[in-house]
N, C-alpha and C positions, 0 to 999 in steps of 0.2 A: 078664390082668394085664399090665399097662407093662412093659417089660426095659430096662436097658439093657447095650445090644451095645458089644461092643470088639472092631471089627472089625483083625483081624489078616493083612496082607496085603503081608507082608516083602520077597519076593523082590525083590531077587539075595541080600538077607540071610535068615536063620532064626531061629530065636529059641535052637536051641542056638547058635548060632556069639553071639548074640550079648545071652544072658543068662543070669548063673549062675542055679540052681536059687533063692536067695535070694530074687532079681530077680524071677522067673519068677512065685514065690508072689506075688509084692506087685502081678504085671499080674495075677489072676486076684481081686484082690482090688476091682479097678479098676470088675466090673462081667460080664455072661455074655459069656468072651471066645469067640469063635467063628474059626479061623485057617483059612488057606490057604496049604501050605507048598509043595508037588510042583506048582503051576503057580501064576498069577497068578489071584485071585479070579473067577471068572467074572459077567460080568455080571447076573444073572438072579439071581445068590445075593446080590449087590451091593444092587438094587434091593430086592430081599425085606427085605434087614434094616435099609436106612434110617432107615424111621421112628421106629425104636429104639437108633441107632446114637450113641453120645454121645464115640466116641473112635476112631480111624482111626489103624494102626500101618504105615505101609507107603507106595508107592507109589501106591494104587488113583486113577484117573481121577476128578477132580470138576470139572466144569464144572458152570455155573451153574444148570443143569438139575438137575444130581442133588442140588446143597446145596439148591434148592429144594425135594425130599423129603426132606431130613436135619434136620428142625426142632429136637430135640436135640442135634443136632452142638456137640462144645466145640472139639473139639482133631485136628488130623490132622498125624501127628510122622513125617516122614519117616526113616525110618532106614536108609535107604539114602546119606542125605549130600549129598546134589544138590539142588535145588529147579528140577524140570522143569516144562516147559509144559502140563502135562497138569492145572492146576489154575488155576481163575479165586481171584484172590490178592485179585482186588478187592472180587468178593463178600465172600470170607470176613474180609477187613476190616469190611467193610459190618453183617455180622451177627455178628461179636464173636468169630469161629472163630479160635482160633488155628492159624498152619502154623508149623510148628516142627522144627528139624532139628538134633542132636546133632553136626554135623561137626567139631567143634572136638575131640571124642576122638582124632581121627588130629591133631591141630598138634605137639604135642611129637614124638609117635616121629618124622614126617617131618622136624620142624626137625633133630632128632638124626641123623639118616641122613643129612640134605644137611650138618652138618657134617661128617659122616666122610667124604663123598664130595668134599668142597672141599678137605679136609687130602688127601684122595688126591692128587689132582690138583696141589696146590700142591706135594706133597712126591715124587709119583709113587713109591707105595709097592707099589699090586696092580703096578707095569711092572715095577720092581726086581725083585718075587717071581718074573714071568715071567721076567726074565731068568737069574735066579739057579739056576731050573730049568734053564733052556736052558743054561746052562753059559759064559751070559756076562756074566755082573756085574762090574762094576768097583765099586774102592771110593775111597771117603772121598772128596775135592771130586769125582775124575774119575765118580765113581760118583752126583753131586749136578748132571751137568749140565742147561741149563736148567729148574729147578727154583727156588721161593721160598718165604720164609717164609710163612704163612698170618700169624702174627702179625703185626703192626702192617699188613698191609696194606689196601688201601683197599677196603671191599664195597659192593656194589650190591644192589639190594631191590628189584625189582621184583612190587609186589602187596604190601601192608603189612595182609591182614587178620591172623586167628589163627595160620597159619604163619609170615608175614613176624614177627611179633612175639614168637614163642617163640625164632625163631633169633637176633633182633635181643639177646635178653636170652642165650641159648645164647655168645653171642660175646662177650660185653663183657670175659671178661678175656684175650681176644687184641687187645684196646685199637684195632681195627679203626676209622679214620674210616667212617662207616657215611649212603650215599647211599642217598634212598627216591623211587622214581618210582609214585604211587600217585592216581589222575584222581578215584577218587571221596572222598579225602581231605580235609581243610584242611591246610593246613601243621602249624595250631597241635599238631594230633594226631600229626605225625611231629617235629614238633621235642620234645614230652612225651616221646617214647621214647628222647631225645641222640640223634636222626640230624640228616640234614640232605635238607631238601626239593630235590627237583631235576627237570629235565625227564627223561624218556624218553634223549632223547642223550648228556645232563649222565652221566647213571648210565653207561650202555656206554662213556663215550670216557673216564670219570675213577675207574673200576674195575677194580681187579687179578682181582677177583672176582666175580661176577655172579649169584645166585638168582633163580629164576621163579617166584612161589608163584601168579603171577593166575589168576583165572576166566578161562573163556572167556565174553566176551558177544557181543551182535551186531556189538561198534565193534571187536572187538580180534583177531578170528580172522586169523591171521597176523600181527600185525603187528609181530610183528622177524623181517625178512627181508633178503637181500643188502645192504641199503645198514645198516641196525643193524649186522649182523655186521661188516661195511667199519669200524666205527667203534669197535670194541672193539681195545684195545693187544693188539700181538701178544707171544703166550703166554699172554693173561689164561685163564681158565677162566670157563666158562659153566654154572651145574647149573640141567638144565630138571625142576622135581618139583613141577607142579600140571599140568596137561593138555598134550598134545602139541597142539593146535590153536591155542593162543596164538603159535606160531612158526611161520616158512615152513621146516619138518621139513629138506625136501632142500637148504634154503640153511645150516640148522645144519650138515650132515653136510658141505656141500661147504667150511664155513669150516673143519669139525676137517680133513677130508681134505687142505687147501690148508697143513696146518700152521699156518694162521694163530692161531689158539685152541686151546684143549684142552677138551672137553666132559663133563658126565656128565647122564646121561636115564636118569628113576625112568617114564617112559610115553613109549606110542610109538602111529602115527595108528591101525593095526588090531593087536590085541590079539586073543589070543597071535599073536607076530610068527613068521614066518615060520620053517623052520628052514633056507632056503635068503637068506633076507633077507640082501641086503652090507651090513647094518648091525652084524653080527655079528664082521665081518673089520677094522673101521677102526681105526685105531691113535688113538691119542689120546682115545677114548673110553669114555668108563668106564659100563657098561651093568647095570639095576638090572629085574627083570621087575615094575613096579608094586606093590614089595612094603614100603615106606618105612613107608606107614603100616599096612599090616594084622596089625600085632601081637596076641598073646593079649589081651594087658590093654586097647586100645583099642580092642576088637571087644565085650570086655565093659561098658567106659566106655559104650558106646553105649545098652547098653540100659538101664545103671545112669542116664544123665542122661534118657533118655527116659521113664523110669517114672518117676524123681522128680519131672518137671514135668507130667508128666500127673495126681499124686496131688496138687499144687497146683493146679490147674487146674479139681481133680474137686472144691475143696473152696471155688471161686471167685477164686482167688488166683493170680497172673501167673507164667507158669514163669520160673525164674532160671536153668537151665544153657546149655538150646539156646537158637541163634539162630533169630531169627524173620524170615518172611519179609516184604518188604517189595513192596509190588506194583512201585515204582519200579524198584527194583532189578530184585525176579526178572524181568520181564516182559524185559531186557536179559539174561538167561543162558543160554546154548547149550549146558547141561549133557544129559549123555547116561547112562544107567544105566552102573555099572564091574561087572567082577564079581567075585565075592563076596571073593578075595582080593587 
């Protein structure tokens, strides 16, 4: 008799971490799910269930070899968040497969934690507290030196997807002019959100305040380094919270070290960092262990959007929460598994 397999193949995620019991019933409803939790699905168990595989929850390897044994294949829903290289995007265009990834569950909590971490910093609140321990706080102006309002001042956006545009809307009643440097945009689409379109330079040289939300692709790894930094007003603030490989790392730490800026970093190049790393000791930086977006409720988002557009999918009908991959795109992204928290 024909089955159809739901093959379940999460890791660095699990499906407790990232489905309530609710959720869990309605994947089980989906089709015979068959998981791999305690290691990555092994090959050989991969290939066996193919032919009956009509939905793929995970990471698992598909090059165009193995969609050619997957004839029922609909749907492979990464939910791990990333769209790696480990999958021919073109095939699966080709033959109707959606790839599909729930990452927009983490944009709000991240937008919300890089606002708390911009008020830090403009307002220098975690220093205050250090000080206050230490036994040297001063107060009232002498206690506000160089420091500024976050309100009314000027922000920068650098990467305008689902993160840049939950903070963009997070911000609007500190009346912030709001500068977007974003390559794979049109203007028309960042001027719809009341920013303002700018270059790369435009944003570092005319921002009090600075966000990173970009992907890493093949064009972009590094590139704000020494001469961007040079170009940012001194004292502005820089918060890097989409991947450390978008910047030249040791050229961020040498702008905070040089006092020129003030920084905060939600990721860093090897994870868990070091506990001898001097990235731990630098003043002016406000340090976050990659933890922005992995909240209770957007680890469970994941798998609440992940099932529901798998259950439109199962019924012929286009998923509406996750975003889909696009071969133009993905084949340009240098994303790397994170882990689980």
């Amino acid at each position: 008799m024909s089955r159809n397999i739901v093959l379940v193949d999460p890791l660095p995620r699990t499906l407790e971490l990232i489905m309530e019991p609710g959720v869990r019933s309605r994947l089980g409803k989906l089709g015979d799910v068959v998981i791999s939790e305690d290691r990555q699905m092994p090959p050989e168990q991969v290939e066996a269930l193919l032919p009956d595989t009509v939905l793929i929850f995970g990471q698992t390897d598909m090059p165009r070899e193995r969609l050619d044994r997957a004839p029922k294949l609909k749907a492979i829903i990464n939910v791990e968040s990333n769209f790696m290289p480990n999958i021919d995007y073109q095939a699966c265009v080709e033959r109707g497969i959606w790839v599909i990834t729930p990452a927009s569950a983490f944009a709000s909590p991240v937008a919300e934690a890089a606002l708390g971490m911009a008020l830090d910093l403009a307002r220098g609140l975690t220093a205050a507290d250090r000080e206050f321990r230490a036994g040297t706080e001063q107060y009232g102006l002498a206690g506000n030196d160089g420091v500024f309002r976050f309100a009314g001042a000027s922000v920068g956006i650098i990467g305008f997807g689902d993160l840049g545009k939950n903070l963009r809307d997070l911000i609007r009643p500190f009346k912030n002019a709001v500068r977007v440097f974003d390559p794979w945009l049109p203007t028309e689409i960042i001027e719809r959100h009341d920013c303002i379109p700018g270059t790369l330079d435009e944003v570092l040289a005319q921002s009090r305040v600075v966000f990173v939300f970009a992907s890493v692709t093949s064009e972009n790894e590094g590139f704000i380094g020494p001469r961007e930094f040079g170009l940012m007003q001194p004292g502005s603030a820089f918060l890097l919270m989409s991947r450390a490989a978008v910047v030249d790392f040791p050229a961020m730490l040498d702008a905070v070290r040089s006092g020129h800026i003030r920084a905060a970093t939600d990721v860093f190049p090897t994870e868990p960092v070091g506990a001898d790393d001097p990235v731990r000791a630098i003043p002016g930086l406000l340090l976050s262990a990659h933890r922005t977006g992995g909240t209770r409720d957007a680890f469970y988002e994941i798998g609440s959007m992940a099932v529901a557009d798998a259950e439109l999918i199962m019924k012929g009908l286009p998923p509406q929460l996750c975003r889909r991959a696009d071969p133009a795109t993905a084949s340009r992204l240098r994303s790397k598994p994170v882990a689980i928290s």
